[in-house]
SEVEXLO-383348 format. One record per residue: residue in one letter; x, y, z of N, C-alpha, C in turn. Coordinates in steps of 0.2 Angstrom, whole numbers, padded with zeros to 4 digits, always signed. Example, Ala and Ser with C-alpha at 12.3 -4.5 7.8 and 13.67 -1.06 7.14 Angstrom:
2
A+0066-0028+0039+0062-0022+0039+0066-0016+0039;S+0064-0011+0035+0068-0005+0036+0064+0000+0039;
END
This chain:
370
X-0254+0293-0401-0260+0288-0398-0257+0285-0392;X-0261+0286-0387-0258+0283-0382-0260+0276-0383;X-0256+0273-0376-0256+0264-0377-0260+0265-0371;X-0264+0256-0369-0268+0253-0366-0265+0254-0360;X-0259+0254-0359-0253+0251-0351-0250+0257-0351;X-0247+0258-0348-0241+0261-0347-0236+0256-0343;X-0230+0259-0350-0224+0253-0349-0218+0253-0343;X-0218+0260-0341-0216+0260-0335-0217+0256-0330;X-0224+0259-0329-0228+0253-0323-0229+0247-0325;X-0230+0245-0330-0231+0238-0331-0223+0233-0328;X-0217+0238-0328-0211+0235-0327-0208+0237-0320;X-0214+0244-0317-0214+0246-0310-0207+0248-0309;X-0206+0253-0314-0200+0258-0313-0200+0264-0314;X-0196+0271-0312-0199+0277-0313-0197+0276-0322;X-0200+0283-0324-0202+0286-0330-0192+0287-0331;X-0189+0290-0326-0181+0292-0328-0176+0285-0325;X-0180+0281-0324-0175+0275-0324-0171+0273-0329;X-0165+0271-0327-0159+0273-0330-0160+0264-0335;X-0156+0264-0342-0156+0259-0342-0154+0251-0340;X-0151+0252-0335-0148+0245-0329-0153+0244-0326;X-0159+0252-0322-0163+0248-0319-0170+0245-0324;X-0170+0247-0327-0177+0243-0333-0173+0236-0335;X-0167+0235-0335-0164+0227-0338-0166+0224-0331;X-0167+0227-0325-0166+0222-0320-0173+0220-0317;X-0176+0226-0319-0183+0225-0315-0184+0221-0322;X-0185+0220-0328-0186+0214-0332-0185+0210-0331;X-0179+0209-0330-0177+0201-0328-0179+0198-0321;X-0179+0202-0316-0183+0199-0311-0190+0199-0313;X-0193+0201-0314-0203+0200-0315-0202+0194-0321;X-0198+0195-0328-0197+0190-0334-0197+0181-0330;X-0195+0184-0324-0191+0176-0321-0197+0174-0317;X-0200+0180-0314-0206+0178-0309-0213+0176-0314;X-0214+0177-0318-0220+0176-0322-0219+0173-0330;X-0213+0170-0329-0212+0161-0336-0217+0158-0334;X-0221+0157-0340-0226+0152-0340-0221+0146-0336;X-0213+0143-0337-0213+0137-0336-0213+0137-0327;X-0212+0143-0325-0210+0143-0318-0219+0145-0313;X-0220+0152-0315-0227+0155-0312-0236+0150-0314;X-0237+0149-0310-0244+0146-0308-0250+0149-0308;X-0249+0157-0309-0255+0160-0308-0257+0159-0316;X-0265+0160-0315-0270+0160-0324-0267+0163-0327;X-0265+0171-0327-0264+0176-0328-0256+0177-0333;X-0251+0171-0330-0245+0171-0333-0245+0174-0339;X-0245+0168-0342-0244+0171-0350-0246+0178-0353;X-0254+0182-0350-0251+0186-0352-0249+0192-0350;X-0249+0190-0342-0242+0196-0340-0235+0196-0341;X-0232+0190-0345-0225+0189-0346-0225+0193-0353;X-0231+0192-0358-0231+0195-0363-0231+0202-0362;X-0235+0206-0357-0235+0210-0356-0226+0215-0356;X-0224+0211-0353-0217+0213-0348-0213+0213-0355;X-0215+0205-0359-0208+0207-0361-0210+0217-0369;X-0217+0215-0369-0217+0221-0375-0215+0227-0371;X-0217+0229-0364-0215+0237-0363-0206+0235-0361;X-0204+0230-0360-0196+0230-0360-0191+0231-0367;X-0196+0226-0373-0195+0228-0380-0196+0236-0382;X-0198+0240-0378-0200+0247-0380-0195+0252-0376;X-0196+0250-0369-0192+0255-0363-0184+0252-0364;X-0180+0248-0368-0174+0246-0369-0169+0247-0375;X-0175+0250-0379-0172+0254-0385-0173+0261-0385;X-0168+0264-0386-0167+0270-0385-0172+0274-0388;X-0172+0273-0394-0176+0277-0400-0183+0275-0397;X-0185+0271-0396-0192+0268-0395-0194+0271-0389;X-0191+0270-0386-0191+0276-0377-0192+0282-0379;X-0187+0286-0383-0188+0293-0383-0196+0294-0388;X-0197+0289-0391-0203+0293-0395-0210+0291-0391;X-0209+0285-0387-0213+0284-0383-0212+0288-0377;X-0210+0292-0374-0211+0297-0370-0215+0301-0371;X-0211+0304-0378-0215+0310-0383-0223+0311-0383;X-0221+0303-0389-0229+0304-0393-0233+0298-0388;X-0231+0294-0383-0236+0287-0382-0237+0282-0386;X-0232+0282-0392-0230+0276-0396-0225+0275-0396;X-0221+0269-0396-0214+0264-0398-0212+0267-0404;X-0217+0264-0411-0215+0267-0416-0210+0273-0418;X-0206+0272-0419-0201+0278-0421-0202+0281-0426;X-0207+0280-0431-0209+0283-0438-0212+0288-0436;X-0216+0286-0430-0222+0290-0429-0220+0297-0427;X-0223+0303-0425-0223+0310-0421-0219+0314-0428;X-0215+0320-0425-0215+0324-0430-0207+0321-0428;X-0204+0321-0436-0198+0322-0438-0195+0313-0438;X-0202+0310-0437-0198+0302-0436-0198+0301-0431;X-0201+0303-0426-0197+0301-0416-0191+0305-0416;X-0188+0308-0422-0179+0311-0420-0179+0316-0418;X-0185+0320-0415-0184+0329-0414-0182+0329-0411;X-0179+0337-0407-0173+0341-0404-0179+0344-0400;X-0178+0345-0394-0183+0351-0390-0181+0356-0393;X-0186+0362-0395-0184+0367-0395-0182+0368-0404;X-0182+0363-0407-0179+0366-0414-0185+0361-0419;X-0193+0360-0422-0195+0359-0423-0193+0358-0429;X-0194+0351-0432-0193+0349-0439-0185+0345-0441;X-0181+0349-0435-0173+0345-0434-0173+0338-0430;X-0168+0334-0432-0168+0328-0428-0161+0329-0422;X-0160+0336-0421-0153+0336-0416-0146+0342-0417;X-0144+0343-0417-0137+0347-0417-0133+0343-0424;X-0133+0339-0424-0132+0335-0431-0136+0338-0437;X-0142+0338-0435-0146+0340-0443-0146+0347-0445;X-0145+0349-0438-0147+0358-0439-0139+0360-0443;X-0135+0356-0439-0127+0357-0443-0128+0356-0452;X-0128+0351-0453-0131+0347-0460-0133+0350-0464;X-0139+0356-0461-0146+0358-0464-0141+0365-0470;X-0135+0368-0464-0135+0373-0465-0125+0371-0469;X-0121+0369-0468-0118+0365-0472-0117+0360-0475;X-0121+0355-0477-0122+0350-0481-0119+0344-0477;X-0122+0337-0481-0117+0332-0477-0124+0328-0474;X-0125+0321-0476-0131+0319-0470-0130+0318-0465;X-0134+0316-0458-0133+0317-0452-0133+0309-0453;X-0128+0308-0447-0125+0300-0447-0131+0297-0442;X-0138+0299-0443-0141+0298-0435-0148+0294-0441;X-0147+0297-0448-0152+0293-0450-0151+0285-0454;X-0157+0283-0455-0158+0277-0456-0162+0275-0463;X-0158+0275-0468-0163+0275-0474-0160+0266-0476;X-0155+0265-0473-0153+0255-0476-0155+0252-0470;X-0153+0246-0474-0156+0240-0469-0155+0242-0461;X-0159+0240-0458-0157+0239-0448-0159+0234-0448;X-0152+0230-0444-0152+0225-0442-0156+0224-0435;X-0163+0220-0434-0166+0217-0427-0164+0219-0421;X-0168+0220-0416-0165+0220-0411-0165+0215-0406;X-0160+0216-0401-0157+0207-0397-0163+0208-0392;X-0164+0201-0390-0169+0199-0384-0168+0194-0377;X-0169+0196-0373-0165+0193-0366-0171+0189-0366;X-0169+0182-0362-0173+0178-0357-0170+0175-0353;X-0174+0172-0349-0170+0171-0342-0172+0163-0343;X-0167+0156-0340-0169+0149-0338-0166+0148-0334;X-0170+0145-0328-0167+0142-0323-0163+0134-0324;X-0158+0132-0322-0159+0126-0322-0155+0120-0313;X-0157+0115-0313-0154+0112-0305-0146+0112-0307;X-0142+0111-0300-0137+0110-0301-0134+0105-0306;X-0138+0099-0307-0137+0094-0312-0136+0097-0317;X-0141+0100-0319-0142+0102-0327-0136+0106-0328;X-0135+0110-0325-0129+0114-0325-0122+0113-0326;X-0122+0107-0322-0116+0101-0322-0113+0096-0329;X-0120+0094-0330-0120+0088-0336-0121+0094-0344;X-0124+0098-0343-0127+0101-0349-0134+0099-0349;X-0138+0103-0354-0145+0101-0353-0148+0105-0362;X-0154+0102-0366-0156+0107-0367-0163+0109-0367;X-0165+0116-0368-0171+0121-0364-0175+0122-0369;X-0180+0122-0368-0186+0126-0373-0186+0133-0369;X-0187+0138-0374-0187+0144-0373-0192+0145-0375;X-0198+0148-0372-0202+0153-0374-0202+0160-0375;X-0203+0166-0380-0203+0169-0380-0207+0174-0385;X-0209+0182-0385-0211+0183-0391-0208+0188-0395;X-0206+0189-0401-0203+0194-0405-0207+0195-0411;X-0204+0201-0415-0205+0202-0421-0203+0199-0428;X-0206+0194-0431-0204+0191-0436-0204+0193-0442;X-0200+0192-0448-0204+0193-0453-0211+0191-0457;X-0215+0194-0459-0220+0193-0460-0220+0186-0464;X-0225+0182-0465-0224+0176-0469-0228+0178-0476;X-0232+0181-0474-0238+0182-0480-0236+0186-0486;X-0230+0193-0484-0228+0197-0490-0220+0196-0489;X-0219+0191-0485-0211+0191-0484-0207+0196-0484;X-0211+0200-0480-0207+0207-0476-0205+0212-0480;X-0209+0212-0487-0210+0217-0491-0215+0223-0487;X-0221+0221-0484-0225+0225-0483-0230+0228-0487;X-0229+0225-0493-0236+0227-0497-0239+0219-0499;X-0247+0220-0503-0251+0216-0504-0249+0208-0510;X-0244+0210-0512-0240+0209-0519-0235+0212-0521;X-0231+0210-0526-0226+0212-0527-0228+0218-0534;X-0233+0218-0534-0237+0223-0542-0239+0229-0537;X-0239+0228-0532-0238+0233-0527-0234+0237-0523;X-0228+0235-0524-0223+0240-0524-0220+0243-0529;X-0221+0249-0530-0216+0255-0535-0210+0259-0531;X-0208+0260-0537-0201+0264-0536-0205+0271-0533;X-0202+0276-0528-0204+0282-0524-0203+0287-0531;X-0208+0291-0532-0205+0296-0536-0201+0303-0534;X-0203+0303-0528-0199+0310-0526-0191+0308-0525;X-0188+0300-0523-0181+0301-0523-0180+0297-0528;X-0184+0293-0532-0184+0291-0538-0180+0284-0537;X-0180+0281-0528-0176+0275-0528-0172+0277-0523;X-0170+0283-0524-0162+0282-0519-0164+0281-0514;X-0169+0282-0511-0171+0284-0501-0168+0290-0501;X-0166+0294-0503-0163+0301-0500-0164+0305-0506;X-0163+0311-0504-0166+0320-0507-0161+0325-0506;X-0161+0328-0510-0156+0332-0509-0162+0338-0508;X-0159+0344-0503-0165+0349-0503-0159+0356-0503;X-0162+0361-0506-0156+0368-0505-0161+0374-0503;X-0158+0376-0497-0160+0381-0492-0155+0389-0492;X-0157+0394-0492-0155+0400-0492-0153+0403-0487;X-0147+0404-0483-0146+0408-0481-0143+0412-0479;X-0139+0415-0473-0135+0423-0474-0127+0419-0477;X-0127+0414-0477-0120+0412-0481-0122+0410-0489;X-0129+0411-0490-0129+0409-0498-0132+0403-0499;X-0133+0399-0503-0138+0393-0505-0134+0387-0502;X-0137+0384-0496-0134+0377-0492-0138+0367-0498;X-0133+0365-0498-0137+0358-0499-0136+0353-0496;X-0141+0350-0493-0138+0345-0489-0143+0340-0491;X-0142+0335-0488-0144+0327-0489-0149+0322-0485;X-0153+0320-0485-0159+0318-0480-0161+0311-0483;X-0164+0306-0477-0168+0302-0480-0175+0306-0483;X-0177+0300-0488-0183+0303-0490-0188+0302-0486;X-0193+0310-0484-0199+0309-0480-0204+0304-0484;X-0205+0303-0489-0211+0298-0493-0209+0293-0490;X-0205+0292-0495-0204+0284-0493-0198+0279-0485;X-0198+0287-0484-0195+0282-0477-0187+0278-0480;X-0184+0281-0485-0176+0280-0486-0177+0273-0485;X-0184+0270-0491-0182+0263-0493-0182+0263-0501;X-0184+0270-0504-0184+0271-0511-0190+0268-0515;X-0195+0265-0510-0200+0261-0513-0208+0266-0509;X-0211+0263-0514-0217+0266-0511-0224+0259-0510;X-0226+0259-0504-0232+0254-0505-0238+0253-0509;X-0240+0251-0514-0247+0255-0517-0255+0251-0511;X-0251+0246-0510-0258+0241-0504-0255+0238-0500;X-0255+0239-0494-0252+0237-0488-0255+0230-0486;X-0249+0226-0484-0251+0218-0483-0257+0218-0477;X-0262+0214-0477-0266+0215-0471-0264+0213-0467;X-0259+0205-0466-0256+0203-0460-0252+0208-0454;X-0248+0211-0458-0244+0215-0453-0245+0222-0454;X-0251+0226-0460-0252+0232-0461-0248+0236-0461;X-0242+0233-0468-0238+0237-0473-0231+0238-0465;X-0231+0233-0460-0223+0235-0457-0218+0229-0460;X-0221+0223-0462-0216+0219-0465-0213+0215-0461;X-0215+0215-0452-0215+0211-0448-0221+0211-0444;X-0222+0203-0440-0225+0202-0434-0225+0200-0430;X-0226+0201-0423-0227+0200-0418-0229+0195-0417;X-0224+0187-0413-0225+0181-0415-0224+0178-0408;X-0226+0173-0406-0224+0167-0400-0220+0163-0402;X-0216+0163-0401-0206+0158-0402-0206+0153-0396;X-0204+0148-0399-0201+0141-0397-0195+0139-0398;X-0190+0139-0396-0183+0136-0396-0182+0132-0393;X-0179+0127-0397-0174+0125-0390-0165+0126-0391;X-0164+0127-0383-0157+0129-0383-0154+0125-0381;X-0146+0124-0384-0145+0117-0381-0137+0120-0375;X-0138+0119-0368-0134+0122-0365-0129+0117-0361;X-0123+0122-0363-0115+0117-0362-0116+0114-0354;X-0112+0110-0352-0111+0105-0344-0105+0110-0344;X-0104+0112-0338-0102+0117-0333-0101+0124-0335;X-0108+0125-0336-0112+0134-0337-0113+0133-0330;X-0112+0140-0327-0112+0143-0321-0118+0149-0321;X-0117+0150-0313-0123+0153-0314-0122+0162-0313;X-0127+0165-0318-0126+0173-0320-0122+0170-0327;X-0121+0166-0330-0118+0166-0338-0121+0165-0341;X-0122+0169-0349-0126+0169-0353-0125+0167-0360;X-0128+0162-0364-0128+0160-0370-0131+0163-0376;X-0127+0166-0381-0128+0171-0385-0133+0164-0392;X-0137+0166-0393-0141+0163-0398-0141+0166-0404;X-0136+0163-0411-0135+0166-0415-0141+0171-0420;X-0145+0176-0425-0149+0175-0429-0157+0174-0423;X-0157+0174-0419-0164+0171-0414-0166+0176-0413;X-0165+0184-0413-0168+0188-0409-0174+0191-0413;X-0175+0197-0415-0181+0202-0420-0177+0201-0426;X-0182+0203-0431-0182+0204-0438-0181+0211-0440;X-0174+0211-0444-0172+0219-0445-0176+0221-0450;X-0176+0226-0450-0181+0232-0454-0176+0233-0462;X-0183+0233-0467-0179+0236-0474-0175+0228-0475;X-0175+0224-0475-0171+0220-0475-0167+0215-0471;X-0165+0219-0467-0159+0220-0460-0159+0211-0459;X-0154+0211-0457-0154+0203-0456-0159+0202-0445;X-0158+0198-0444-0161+0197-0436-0155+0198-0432;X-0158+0199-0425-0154+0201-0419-0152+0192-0417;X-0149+0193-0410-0147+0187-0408-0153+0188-0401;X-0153+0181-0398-0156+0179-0391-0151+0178-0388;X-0151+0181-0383-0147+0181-0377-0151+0176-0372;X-0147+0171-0369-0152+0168-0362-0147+0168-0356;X-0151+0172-0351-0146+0172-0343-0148+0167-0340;X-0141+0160-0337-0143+0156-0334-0144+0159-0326;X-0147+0155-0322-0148+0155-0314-0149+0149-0313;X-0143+0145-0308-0143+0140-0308-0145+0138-0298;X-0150+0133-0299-0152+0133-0292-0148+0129-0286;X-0149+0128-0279-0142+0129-0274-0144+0120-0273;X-0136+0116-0272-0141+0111-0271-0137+0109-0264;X-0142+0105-0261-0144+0102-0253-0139+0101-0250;X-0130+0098-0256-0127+0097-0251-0121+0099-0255;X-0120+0101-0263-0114+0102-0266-0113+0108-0266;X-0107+0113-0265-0107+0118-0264-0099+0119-0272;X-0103+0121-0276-0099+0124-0284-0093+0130-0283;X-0088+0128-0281-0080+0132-0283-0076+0131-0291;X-0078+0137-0295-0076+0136-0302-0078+0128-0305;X-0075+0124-0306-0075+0117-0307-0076+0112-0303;X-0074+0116-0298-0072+0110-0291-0081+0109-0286;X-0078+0104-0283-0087+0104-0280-0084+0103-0273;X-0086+0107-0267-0086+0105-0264-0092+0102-0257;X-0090+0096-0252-0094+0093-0251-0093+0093-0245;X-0095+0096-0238-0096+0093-0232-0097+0086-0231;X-0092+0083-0226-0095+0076-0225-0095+0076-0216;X-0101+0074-0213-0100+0072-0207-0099+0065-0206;X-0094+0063-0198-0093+0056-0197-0090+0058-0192;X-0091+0051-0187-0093+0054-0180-0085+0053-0178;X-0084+0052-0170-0078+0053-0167-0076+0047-0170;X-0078+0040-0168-0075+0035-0171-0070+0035-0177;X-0075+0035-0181-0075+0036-0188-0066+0040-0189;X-0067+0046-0186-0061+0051-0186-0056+0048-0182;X-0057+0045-0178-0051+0042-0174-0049+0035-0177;X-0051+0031-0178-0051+0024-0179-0049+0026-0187;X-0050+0031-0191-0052+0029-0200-0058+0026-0203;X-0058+0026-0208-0064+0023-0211-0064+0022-0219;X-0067+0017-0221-0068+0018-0228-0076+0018-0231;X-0077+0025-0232-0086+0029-0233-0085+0028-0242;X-0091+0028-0246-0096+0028-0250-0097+0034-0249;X-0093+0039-0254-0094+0046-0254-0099+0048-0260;X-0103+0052-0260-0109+0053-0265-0103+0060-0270;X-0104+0058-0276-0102+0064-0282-0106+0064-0284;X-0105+0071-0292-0109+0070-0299-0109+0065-0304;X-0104+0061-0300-0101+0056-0306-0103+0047-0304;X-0107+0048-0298-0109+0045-0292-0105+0042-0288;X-0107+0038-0283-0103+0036-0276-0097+0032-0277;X-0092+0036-0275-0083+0034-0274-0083+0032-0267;X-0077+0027-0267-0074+0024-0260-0070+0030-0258;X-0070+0032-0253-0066+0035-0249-0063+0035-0242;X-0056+0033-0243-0053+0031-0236-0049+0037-0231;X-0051+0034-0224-0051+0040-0219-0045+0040-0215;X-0041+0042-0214-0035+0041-0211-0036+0041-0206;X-0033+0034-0199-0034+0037-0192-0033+0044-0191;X-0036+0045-0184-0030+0052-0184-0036+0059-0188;X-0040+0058-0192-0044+0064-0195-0046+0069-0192;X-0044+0074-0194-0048+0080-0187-0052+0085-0194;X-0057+0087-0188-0062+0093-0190-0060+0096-0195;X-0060+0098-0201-0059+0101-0206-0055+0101-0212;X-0051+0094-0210-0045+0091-0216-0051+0087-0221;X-0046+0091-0226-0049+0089-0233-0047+0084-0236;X-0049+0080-0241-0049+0076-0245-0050+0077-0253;X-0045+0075-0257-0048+0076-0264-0049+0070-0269;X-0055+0072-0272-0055+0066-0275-0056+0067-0283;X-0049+0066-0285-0047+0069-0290-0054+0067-0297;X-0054+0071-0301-0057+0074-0309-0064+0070-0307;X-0065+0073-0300-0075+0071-0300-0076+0076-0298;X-0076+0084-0300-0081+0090-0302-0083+0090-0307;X-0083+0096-0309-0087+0097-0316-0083+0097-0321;X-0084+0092-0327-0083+0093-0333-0085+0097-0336;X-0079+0104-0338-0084+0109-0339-0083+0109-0349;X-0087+0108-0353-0086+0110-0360-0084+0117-0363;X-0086+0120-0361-0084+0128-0362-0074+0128-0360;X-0074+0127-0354-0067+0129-0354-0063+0122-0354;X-0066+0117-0357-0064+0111-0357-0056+0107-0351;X-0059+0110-0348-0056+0109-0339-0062+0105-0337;X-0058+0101-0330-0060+0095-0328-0058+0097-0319;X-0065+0096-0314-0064+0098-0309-0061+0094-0302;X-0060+0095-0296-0061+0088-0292-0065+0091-0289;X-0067+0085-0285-0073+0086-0276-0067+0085-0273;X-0070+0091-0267-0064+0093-0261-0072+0090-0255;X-0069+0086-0253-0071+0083-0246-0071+0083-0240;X-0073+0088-0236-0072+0093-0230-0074+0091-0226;X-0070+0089-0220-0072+0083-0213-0076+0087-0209;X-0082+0085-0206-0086+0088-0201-0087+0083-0198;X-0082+0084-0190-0082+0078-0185-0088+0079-0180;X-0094+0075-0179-0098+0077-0176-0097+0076-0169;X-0099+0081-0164-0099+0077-0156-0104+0075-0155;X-0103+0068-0150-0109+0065-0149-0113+0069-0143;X-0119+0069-0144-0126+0068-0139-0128+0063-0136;X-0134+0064-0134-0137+0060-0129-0134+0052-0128;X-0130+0053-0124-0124+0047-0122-0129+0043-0117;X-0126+0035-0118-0131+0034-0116-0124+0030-0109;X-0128+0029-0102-0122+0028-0097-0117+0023-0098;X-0117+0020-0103-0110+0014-0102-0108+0019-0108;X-0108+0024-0112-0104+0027-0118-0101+0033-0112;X-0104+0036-0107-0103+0041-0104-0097+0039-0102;X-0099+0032-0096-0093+0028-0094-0087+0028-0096;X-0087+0023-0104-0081+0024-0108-0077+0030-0109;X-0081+0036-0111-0078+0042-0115-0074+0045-0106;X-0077+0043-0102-0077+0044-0094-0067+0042-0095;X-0067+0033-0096-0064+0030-0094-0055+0032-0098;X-0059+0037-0105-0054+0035-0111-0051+0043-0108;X-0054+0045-0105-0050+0055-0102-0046+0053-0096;X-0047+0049-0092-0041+0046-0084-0037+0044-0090;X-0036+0039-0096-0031+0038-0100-0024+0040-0098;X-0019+0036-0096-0013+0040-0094-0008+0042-0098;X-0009+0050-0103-0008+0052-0106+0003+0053-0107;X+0004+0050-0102+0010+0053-0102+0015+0045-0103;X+0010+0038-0105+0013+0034-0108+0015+0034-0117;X+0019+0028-0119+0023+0029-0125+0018+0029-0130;X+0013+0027-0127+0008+0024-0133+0006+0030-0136;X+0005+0032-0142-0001+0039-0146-0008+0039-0144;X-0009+0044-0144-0017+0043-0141-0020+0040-0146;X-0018+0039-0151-0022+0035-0159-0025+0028-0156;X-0016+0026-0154-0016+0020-0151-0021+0017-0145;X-0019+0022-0140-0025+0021-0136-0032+0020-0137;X-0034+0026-0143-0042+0027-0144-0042+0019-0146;X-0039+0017-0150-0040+0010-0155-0040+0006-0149;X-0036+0005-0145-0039+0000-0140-0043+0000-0135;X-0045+0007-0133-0052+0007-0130-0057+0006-0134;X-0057+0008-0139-0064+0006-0143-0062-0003-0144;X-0059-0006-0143-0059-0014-0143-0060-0017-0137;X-0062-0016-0133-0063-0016-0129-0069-0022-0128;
END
């Protein structure tokens, strides 16, 4: 049965896009169309859209049967979604081995599967990143259904034991051939290698035992997460099948650039401009941090690009529980538009007779006294 979309397109990548490019082109569009960030009417439900054909083109098994047959579902087509080109009714090199010396293929799935994990992306400002923050997540996955509590049938007087494997999920079958009677081992095709059989399928989720739901978290994100790091969310992701316990949530931070702190591991660094004076004379400035405004004293004598440190006012980082400093980077400004008694001066401070005892420190200080 084919789908509405094509999930390719809807992610805008070819049909043999490798799995790095479908994580990427998700995550850019996933970032471009969050309800919290994109403006268009239309958000919500083209984010939904992205993340379903990225929940389908990111799993292997879901990719291959959706190639095949035009559905996700891996139950569906011939052999489960696990067929071989070329060898109908086998799920691979593995089964056809199996079929003809026994032994089952390590490729089937009759116990629990655990959930699958789910990426999202949050931006946060420099602060947030600094201090810690925490985030509401929106997202949508697969839950267990609430109605048959992921049983899949209508009631519990509605599930019986399989009679064809009598329980076990798997069958033994014996085939004949130029080496004599083979037996090998298989989930069961009835029941799908859960050993139960449905007799009324829940109407909520129509006998799969999960649903397709909109999620609200919030995540609580440590002070000095950086940006490209990602917080593993225990238990948060899909709901396993057959039982399977859930996948985890993955969230990729991207942390935004700010106006004037420039982030080195823990350390922050801060251009500061101050004029000739300032650099020649000394000073003491009201330096802006994260930790807010520190006194900072300027030694006569300052030149263009000596740094200053102002010791464990970077980032307090709780992850690696290190402690950063701001590094203070002097940008000596030259002056402009001089007005004629400054031209004068600067005029009168260069005939200076540079070959007296005095240091030029000394002199700048007494012509600016002047």
């Amino acid at each position: 049965m084919a789908t509405k979309k094509d999930y390719y397109e809807i992610l805008g990548v070819q049909r043999d896009a490798s799995q790095e490019d479908i994580k990427k082109a998700y995550r850019t569009l996933a970032k471009k169309y969050h309800p919290d960030i994109c403006k268009e009417p239309n958000a919500n439900e083209r984010f939904a859209e992205i993340q379903v054909a990225y929940d389908c083109l990111s799993d292997p098994d879901k990719r291959a049967n959706y190639d095949r047959f035009g559905t996700e579902d891996v139950n569906q087509g011939f052999g489960g979604g696990q067929g071989f080109d070329g060898f109908s009714g086998f799920g691979g090199f593995e089964d056809i081995f199996s079929s003809f010396f026994g032994g089952g293929s390590s490729r089937t799935k009759s116990g629990p599967a655990r959930g699958r994990d789910i990426e999202q992306e949050v931006t946060l400002t420099f602060e947030e990143a600094c201090y810690g923050v925490r985030k509401e997540i929106k997202f949508a996955r697969f839950d267990t259904c609430t109605k048959c509590g992921g049983t899949g049938a209508y009631s519990r007087n509605d599930i019986s034991t399989c009679g064809r494997c009598s329980g076990r999920g798997r069958v033994m079958t014996v085939q004949n051939t130029i080496l004599g009677q083979m037996r090998s081992e298989s989930e069961c095709p009835e029941c799908r290698g859960t050993g139960q059989k449905i007799l009324k399928a829940c109407p909520d989720c129509n006998g799969q035992g999960r649903r397709r739901v909109a999620k609200n978290i919030e995540v609580n994100i440590p002070g000095g997460i950086d940006n490209d790091q990602t917080i593993r969310v225990a238990g948060e992701g899909e709901a396993g099948t057959r039982g399977g316990s859930y996948g985890d949530l993955f969230v990729h931070v991207t942390v935004r650039k700010h106006d004037f702190f420039v982030r080195d591991g823990n350390n922050i660094i801060l251009e500061l401009p101050i004029t000739f004076s300032q650099a020649a004379l000394g000073d003491s400035i009201d330096v802006k941090t994260i930790h807010g405004p520190v006194k900072l004293t300027l030694k006569p004598g300052t030149q263009n690009g000596d740094k200053y440190r102002l010791a464990d006012k970077g980032i307090d980082n709780k992850i690696t529980k290190k402690v950063g400093h701001q590094i203070v980077v002097i940008k000596v400004v030259t002056p402009t538009n001089l007005t004629s008694k400054q031209k004068e001066l600067f005029k009168q401070l260069s005939e200076t007779d540079e070959t007296s005892g005095n240091s030029i420190f000394d002199r700048i200080k007494k012509f600016f006294k002047k």
